[in-house]
C-alpha positions as CSV (number, residue, x, y, z in Angstrom):
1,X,104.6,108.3,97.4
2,X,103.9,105.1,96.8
3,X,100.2,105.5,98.8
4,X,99.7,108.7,96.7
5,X,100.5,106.9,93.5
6,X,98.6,103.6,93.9
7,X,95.2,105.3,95.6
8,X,95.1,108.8,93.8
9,X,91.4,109.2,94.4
10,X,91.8,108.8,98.1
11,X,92.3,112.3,99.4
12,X,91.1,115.3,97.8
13,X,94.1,117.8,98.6
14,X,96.1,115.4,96.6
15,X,94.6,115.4,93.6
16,X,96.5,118.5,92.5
17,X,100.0,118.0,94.2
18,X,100.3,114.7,93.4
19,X,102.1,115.0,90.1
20,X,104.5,117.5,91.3
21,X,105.2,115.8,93.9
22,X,105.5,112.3,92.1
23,X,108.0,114.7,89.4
24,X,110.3,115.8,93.0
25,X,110.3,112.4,94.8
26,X,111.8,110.9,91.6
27,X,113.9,113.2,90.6
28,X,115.5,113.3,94.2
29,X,115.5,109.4,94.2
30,X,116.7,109.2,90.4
31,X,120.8,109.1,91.0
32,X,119.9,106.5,94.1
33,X,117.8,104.4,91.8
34,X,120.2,104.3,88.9
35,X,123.5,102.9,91.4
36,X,121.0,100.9,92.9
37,X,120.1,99.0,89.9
38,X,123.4,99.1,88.4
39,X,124.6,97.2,91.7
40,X,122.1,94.7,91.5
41,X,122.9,94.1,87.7
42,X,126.2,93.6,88.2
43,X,125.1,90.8,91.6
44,X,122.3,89.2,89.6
45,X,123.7,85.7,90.1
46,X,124.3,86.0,93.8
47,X,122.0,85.1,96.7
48,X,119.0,87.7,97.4
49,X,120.2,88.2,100.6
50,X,123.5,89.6,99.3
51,X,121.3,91.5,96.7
52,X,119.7,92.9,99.3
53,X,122.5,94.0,101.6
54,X,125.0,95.0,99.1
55,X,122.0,97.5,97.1
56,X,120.8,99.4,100.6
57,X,124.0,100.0,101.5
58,X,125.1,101.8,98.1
59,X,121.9,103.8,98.2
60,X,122.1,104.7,102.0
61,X,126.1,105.5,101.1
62,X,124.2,107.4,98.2
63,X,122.0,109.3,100.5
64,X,124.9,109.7,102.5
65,X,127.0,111.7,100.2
66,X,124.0,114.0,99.5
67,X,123.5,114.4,102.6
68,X,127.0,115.9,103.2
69,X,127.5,117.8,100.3
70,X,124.0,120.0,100.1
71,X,125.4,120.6,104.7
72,X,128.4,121.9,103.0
73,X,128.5,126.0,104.3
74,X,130.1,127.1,101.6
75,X,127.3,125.9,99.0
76,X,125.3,129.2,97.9
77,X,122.0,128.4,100.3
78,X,118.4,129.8,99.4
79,X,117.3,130.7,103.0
80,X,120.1,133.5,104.2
């Protein structure tokens, strides 16, 4: 997304997806994004490398969780 968004004239079957697509990919990310920052709000003052640890692991923990609960079989499901 980041390719799409920073070059949008660079592929012509793009051009048409690309803000639908920017609208999902954020969206999805949104939640992650939000605990993410919070985190590193609340570590401002310590070391980037703790920044850096301590934020990917709440948004891979983040992921995680969605992760499990969409694989859940009780959860009404679109395909049958």
């Amino acid at each position: 997304m980041l390719w799409a968004t920073s070059f949008p004239g660079s592929s012509a079957w793009l051009g048409f997806a690309r803000d639908p697509l920017s609208i999902a990919f954020f969206g999805v990310n949104l939640p992650q994004a939000v605990i993410g920052n919070g985190v590193l709000g609340i570590l401002i003052d310590a070391p980037e490398g703790v920044q850096g640890g301590v934020a990917s692991a709440s948004v891979w923990l983040l992921w995680y969780a969605v992760i499990r609960v969409s694989s859940r079989p009780e959860l009404p499901r679109i395909v049958p």
